[in-house]
N, CA, C and O atoms as CSV, one atom per row, in Angstrom:
chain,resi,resn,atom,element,x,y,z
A,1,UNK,N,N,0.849,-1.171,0.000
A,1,UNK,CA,C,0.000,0.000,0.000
A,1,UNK,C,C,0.889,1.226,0.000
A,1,UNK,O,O,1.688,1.442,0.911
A,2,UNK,N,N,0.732,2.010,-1.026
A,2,UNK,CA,C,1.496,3.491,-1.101
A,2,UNK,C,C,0.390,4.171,0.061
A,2,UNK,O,O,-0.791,3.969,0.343
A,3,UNK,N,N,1.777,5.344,0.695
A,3,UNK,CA,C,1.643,6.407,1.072
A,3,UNK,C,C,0.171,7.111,0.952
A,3,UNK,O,O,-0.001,7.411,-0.229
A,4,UNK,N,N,-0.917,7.468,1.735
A,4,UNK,CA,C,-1.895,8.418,1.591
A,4,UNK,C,C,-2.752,7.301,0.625
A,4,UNK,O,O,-3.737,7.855,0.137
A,5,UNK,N,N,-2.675,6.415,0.377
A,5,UNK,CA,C,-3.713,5.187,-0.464
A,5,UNK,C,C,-4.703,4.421,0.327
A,5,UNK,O,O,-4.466,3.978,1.451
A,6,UNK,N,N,-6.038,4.259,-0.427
A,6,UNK,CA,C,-6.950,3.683,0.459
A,6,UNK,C,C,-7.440,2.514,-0.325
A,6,UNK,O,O,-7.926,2.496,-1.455
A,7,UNK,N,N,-7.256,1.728,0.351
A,7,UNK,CA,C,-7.757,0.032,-0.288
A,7,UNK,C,C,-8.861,-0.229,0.605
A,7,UNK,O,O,-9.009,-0.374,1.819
A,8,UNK,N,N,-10.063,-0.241,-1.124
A,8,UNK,CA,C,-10.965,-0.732,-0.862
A,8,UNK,C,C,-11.175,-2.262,-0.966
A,8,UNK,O,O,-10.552,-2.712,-1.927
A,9,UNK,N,N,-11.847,-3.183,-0.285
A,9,UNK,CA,C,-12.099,-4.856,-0.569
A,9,UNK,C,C,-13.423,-4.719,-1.256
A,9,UNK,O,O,-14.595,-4.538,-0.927
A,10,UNK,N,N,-12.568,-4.921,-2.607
A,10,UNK,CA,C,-14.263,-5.689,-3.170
A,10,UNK,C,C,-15.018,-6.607,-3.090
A,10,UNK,O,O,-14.880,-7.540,-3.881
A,11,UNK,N,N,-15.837,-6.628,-2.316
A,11,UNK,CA,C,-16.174,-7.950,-1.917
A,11,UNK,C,C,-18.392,-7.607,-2.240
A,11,UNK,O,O,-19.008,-6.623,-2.648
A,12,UNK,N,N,-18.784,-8.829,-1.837
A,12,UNK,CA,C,-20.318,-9.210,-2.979
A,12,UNK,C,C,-20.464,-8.775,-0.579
A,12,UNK,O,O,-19.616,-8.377,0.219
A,13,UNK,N,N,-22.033,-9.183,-0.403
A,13,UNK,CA,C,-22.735,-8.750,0.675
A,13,UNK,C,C,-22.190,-10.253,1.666
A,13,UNK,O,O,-22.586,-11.222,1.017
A,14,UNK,N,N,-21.682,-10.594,2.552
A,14,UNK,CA,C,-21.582,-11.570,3.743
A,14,UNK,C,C,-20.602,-12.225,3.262
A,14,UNK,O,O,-20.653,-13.440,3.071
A,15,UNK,N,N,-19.558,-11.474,3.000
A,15,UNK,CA,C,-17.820,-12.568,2.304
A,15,UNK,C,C,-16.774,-12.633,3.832
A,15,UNK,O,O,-16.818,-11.925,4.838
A,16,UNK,N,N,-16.021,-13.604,3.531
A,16,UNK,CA,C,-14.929,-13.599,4.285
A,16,UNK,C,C,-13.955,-12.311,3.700
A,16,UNK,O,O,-13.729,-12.017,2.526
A,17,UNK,N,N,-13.518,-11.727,4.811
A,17,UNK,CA,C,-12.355,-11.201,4.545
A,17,UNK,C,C,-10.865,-11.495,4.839
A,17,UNK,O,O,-11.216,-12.059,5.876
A,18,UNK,N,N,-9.850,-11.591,4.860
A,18,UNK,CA,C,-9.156,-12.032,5.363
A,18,UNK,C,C,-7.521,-11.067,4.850
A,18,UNK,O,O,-7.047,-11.143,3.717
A,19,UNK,N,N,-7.109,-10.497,5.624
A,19,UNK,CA,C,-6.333,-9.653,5.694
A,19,UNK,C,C,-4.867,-9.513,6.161
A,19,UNK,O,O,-4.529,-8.641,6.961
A,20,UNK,N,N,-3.939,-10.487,5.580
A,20,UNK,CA,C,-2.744,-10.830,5.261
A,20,UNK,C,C,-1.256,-10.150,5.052
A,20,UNK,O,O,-0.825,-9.939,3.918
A,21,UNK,N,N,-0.441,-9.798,6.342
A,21,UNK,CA,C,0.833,-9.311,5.730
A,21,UNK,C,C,0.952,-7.687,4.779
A,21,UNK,O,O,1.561,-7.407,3.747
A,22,UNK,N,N,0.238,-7.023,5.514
A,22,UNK,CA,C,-0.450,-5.863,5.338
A,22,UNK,C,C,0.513,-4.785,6.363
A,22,UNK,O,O,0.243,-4.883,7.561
A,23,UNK,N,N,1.291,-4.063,6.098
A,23,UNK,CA,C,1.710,-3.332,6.776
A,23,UNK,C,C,2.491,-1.815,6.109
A,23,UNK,O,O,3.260,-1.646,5.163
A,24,UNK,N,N,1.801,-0.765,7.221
A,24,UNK,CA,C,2.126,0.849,7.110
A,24,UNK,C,C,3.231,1.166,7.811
A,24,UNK,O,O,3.860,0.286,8.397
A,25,UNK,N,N,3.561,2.305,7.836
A,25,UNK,CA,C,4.539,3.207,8.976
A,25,UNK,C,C,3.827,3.112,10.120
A,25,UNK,O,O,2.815,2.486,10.435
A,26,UNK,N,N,4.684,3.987,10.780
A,26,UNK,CA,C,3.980,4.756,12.194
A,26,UNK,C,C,3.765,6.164,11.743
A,26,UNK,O,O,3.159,6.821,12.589
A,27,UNK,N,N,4.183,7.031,10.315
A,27,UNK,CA,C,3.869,8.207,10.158
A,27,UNK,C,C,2.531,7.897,8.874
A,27,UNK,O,O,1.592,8.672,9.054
A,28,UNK,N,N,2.412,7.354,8.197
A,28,UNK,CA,C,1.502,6.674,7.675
A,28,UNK,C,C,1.006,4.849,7.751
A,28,UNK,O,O,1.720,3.954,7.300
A,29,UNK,N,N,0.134,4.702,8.181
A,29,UNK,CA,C,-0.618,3.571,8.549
A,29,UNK,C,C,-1.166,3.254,7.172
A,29,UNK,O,O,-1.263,4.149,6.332
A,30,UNK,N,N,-1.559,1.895,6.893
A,30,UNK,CA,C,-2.011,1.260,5.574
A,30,UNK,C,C,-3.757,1.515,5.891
A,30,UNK,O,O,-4.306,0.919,6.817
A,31,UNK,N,N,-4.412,2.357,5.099
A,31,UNK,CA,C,-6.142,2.323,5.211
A,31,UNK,C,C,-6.582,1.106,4.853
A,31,UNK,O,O,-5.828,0.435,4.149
A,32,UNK,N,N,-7.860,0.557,5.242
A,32,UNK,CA,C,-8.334,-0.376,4.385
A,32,UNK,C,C,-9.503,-0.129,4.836
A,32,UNK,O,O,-9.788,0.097,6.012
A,33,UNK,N,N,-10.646,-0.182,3.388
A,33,UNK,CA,C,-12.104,-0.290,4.171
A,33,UNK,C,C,-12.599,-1.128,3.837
A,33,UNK,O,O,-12.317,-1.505,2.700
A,34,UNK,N,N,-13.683,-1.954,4.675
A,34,UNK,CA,C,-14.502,-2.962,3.881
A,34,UNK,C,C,-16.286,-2.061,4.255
A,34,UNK,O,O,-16.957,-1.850,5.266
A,35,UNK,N,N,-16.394,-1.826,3.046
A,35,UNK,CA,C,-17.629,-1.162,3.098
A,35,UNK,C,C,-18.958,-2.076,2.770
A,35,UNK,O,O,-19.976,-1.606,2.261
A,36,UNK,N,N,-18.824,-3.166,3.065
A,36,UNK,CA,C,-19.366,-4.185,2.961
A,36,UNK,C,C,-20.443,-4.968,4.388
A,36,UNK,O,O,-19.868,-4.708,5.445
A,37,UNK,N,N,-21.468,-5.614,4.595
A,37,UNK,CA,C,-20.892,-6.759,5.639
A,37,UNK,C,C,-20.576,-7.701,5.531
A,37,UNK,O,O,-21.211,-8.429,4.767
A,38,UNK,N,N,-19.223,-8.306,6.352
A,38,UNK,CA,C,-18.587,-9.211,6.299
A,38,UNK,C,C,-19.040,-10.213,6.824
A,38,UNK,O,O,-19.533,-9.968,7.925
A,39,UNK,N,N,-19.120,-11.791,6.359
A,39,UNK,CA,C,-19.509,-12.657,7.314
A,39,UNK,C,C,-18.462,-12.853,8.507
A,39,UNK,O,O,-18.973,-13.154,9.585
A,40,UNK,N,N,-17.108,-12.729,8.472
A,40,UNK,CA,C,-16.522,-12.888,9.337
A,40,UNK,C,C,-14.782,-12.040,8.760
A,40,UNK,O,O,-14.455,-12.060,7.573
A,41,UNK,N,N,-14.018,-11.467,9.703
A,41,UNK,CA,C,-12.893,-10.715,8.938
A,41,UNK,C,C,-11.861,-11.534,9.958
A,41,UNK,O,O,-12.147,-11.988,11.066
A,42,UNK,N,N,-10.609,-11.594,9.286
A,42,UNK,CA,C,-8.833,-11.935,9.963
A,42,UNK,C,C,-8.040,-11.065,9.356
A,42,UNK,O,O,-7.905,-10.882,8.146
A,43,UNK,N,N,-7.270,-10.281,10.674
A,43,UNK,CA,C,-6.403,-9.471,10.349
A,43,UNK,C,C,-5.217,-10.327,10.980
A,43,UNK,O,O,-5.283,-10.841,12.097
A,44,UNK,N,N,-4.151,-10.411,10.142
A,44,UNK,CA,C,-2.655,-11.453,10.985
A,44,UNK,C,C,-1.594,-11.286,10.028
A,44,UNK,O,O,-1.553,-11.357,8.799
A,45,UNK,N,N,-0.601,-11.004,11.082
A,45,UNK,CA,C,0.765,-10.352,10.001
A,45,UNK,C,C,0.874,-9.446,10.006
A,45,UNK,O,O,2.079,-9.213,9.911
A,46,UNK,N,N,-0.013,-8.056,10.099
A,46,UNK,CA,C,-0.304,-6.636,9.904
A,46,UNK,C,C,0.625,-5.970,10.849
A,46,UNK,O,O,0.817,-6.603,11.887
A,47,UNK,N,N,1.289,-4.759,10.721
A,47,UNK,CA,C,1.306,-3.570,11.796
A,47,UNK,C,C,1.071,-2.283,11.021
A,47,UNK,O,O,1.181,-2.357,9.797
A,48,UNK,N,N,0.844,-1.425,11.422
A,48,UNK,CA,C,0.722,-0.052,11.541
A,48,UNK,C,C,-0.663,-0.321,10.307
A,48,UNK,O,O,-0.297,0.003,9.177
A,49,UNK,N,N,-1.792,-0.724,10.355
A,49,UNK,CA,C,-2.961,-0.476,9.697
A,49,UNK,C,C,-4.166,0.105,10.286
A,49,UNK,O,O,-4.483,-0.348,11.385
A,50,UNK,N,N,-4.980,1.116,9.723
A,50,UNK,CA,C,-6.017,1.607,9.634
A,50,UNK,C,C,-7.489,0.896,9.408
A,50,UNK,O,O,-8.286,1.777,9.089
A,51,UNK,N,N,-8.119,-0.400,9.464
A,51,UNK,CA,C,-9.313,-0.882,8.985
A,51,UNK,C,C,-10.533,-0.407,9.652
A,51,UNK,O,O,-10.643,-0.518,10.873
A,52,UNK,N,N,-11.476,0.128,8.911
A,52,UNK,CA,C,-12.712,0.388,9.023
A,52,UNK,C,C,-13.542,-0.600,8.287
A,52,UNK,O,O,-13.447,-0.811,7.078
A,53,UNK,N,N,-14.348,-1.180,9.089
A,53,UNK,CA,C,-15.354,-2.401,8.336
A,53,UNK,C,C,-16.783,-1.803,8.615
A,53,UNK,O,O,-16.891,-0.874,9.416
A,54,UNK,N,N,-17.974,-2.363,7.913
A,54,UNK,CA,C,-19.617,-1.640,8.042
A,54,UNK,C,C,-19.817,-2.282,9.027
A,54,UNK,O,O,-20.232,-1.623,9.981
A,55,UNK,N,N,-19.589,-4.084,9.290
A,55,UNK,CA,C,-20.667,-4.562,10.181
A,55,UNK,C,C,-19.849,-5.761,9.789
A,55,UNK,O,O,-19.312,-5.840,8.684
A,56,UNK,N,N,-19.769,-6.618,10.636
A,56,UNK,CA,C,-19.146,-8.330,10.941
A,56,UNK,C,C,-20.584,-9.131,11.121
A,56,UNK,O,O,-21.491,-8.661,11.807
A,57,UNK,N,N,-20.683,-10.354,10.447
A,57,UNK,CA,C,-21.853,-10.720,11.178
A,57,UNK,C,C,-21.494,-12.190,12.206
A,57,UNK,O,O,-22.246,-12.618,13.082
A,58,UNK,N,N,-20.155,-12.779,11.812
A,58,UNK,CA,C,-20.047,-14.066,12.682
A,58,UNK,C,C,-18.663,-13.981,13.665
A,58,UNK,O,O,-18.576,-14.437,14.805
A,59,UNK,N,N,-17.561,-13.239,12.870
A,59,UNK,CA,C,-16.597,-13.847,14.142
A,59,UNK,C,C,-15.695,-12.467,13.166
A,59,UNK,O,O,-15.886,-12.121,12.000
A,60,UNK,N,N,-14.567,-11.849,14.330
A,60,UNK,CA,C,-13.716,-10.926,14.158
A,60,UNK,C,C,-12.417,-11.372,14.880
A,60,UNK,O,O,-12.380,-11.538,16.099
A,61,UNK,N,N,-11.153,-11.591,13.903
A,61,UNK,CA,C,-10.192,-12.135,14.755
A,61,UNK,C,C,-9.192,-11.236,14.045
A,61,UNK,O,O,-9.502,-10.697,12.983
A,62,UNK,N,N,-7.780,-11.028,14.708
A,62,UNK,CA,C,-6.817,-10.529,14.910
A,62,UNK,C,C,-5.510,-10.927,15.348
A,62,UNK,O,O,-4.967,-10.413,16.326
A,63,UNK,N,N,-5.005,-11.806,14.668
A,63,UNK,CA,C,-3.406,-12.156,15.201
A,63,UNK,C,C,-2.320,-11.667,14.909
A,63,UNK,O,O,-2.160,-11.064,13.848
A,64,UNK,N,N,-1.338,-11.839,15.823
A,64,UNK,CA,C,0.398,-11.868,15.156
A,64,UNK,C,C,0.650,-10.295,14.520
A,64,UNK,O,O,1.466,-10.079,13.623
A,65,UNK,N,N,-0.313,-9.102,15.234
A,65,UNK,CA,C,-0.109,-8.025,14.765
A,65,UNK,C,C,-0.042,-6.920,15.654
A,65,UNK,O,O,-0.503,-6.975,16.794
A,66,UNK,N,N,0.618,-5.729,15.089
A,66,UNK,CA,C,0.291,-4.686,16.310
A,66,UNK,C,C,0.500,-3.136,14.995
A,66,UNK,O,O,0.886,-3.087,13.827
A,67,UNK,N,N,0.017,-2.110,15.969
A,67,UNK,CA,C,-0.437,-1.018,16.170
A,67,UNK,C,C,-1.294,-0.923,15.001
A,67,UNK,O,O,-1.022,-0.264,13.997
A,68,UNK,N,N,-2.441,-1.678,15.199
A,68,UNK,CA,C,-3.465,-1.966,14.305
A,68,UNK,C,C,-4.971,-1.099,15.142
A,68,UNK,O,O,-5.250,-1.427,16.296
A,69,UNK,N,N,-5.749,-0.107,14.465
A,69,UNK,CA,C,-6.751,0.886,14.720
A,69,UNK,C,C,-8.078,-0.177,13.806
A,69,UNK,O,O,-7.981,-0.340,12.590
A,70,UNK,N,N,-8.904,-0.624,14.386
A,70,UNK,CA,C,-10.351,-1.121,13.706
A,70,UNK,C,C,-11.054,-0.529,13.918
A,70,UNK,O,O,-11.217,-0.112,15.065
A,71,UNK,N,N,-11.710,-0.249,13.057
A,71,UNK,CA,C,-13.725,0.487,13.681
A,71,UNK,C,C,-14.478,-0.294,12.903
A,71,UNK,O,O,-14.287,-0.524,11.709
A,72,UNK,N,N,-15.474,-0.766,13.694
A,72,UNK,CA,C,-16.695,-1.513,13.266
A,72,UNK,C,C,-17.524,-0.397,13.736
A,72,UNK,O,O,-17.644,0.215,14.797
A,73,UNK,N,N,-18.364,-0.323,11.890
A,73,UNK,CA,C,-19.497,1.148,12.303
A,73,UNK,C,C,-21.139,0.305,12.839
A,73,UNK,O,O,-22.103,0.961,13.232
A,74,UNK,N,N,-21.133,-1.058,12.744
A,74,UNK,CA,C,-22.088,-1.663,12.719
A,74,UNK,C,C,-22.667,-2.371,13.741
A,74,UNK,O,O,-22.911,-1.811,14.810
A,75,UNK,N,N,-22.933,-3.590,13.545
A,75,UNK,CA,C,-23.586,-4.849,14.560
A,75,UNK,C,C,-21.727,-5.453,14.723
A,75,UNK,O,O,-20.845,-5.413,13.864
A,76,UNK,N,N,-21.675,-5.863,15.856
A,76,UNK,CA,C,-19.888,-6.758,15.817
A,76,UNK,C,C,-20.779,-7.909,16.757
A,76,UNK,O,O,-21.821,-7.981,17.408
A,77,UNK,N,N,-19.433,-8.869,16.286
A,77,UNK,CA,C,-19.507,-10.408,17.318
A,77,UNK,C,C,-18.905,-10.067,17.875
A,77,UNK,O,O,-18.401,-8.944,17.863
A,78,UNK,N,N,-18.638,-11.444,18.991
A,78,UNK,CA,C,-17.365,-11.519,19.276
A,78,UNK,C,C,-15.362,-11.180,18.924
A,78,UNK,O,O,-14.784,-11.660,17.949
A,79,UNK,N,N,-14.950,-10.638,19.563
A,79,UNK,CA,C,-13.302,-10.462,18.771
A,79,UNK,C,C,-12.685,-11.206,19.631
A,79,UNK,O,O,-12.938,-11.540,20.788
A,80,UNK,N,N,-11.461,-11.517,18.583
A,80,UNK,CA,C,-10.265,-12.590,19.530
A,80,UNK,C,C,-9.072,-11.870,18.836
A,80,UNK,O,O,-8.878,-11.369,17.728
A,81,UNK,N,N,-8.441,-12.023,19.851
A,81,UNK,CA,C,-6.946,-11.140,19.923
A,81,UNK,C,C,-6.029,-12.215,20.327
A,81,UNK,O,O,-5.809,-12.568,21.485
A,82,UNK,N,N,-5.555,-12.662,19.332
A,82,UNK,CA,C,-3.602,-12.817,20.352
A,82,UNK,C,C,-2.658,-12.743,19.599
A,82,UNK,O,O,-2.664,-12.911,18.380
A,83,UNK,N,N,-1.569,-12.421,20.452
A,83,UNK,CA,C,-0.188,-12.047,19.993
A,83,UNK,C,C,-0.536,-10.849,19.313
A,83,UNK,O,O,-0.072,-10.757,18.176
A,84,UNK,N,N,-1.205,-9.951,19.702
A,84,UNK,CA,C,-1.390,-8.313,19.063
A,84,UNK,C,C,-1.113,-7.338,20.402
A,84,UNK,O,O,-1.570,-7.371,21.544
A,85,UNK,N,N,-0.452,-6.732,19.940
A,85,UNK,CA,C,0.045,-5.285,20.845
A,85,UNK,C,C,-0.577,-4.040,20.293
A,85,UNK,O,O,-1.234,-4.394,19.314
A,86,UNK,N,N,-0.674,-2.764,20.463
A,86,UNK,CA,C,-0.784,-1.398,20.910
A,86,UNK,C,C,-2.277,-1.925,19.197
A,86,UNK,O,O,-2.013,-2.118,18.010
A,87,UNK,N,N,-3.414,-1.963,19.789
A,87,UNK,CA,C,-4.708,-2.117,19.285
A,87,UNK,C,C,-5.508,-1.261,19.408
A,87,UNK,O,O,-5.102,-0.693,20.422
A,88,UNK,N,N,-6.381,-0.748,19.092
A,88,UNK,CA,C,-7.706,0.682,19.201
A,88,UNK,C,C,-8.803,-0.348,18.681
A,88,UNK,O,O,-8.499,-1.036,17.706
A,89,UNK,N,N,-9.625,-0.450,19.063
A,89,UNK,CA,C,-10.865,-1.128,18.445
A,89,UNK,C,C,-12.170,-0.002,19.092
A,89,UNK,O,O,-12.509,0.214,20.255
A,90,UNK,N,N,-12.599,0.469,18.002
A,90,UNK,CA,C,-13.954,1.176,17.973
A,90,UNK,C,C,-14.950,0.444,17.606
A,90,UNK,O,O,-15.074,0.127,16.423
A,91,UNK,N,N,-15.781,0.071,18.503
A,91,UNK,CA,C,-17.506,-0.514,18.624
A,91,UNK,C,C,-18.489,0.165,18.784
A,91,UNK,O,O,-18.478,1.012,19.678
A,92,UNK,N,N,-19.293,0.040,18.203
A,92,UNK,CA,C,-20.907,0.815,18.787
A,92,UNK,C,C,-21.618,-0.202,19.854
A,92,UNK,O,O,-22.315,-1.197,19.658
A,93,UNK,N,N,-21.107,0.521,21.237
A,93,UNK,CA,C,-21.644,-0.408,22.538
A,93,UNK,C,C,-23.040,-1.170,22.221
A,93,UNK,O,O,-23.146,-2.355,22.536
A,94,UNK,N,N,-23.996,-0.556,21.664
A,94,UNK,CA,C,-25.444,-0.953,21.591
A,94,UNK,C,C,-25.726,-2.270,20.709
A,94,UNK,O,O,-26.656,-3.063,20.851
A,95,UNK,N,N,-24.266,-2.312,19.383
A,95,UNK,CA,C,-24.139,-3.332,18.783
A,95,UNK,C,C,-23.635,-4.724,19.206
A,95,UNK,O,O,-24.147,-5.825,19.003
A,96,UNK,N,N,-22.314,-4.339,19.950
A,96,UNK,CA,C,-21.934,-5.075,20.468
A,96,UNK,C,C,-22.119,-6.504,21.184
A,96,UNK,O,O,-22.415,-6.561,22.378
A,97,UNK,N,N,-21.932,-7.639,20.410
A,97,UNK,CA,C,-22.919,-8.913,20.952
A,97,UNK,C,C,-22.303,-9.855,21.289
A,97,UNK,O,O,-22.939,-10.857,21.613
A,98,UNK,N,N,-20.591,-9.876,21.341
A,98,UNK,CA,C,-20.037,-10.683,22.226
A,98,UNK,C,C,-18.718,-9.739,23.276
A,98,UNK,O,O,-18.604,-8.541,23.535
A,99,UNK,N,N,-17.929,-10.900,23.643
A,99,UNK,CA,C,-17.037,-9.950,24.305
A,99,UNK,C,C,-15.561,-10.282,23.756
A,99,UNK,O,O,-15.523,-11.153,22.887
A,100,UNK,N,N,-14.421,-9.741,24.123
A,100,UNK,CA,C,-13.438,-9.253,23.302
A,100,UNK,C,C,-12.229,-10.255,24.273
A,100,UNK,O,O,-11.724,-10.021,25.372
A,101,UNK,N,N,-12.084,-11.227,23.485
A,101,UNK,CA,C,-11.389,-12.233,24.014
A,101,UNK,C,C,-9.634,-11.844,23.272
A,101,UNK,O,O,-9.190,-11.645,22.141
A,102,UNK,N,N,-8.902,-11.912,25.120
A,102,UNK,CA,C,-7.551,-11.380,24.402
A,102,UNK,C,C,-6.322,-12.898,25.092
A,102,UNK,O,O,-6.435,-13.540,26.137
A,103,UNK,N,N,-5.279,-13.011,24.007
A,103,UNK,CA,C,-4.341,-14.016,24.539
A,103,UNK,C,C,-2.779,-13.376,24.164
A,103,UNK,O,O,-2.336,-13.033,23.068
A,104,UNK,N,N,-2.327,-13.365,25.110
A,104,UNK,CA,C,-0.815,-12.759,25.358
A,104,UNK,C,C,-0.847,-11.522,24.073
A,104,UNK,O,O,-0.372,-11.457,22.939
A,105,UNK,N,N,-1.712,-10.579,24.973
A,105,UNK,CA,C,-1.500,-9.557,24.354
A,105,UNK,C,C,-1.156,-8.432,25.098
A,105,UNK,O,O,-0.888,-8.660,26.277
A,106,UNK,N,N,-1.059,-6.655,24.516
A,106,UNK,CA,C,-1.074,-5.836,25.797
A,106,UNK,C,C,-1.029,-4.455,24.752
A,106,UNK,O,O,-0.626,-4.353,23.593
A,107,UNK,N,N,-1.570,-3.544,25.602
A,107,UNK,CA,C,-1.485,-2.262,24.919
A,107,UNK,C,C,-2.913,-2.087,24.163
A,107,UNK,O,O,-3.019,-1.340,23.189
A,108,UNK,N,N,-4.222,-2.981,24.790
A,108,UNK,CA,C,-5.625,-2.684,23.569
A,108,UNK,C,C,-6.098,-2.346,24.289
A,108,UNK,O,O,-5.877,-2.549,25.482
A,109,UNK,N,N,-7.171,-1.513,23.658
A,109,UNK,CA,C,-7.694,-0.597,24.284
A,109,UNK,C,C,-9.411,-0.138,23.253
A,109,UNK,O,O,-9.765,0.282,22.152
A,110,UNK,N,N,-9.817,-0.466,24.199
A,110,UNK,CA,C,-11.575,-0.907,23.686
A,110,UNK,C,C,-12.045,0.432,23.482
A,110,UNK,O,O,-11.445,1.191,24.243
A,111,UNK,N,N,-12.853,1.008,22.779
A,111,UNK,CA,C,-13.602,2.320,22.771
A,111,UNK,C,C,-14.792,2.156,21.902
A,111,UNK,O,O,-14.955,1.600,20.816
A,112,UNK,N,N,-15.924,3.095,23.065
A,112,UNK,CA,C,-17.557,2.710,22.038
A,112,UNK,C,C,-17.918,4.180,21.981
A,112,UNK,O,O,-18.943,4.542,21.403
């Protein structure tokens, strides 16, 4: 991903996403949106990324990555975290329908 570039996932309505070896600066972060809903998204491999997703409908996971920023603008499941460091995850509390399962991680930090 160049500098100031925003990658969109084309994806059809309830796809897997899956989000692979993806990595920004710390003065620029890699964007990605999925303007979609996803049946389920994996972010692993990543650091310094930006993802904004519409809505998850089954499972949200996150490995083997750090200083990774998510916002789910939508309905979210459950999330699972491990081996991820310095994390931001934005939820809409009201959506929110599981809870945010973390394994040897540190530095996340939940916000609704």
């Amino acid at each position: 991903v160049r500098p100031y570039e925003v990658v969109r996932v084309p994806c059809e309505h309830q796809e897997v996403v899956h989000i692979r070896h993806c990595h920004g600066t710390e003065r620029e972060p890699a964007v990605i949106e999925i303007p979609v809903v996803a049946k389920y998204f994996v972010i692993e491999h990543c650091s310094h990324i930006f993802v904004e997703v519409s809505c998850a409908v089954d499972d949200c996971k996150i490995h083997c990555s750090e200083h990774v920023q998510l916002i789910v603008g939508g309905e979210c499941p459950a999330i699972s975290l491990r081996d991820v460091h310095e994390c931001h995850i934005t939820v809409c509390p009201e959506t929110m329908r599981g809870a945010v399962q973390t394994t040897n991680c540190s530095g996340v930090c939940l916000l609704g």
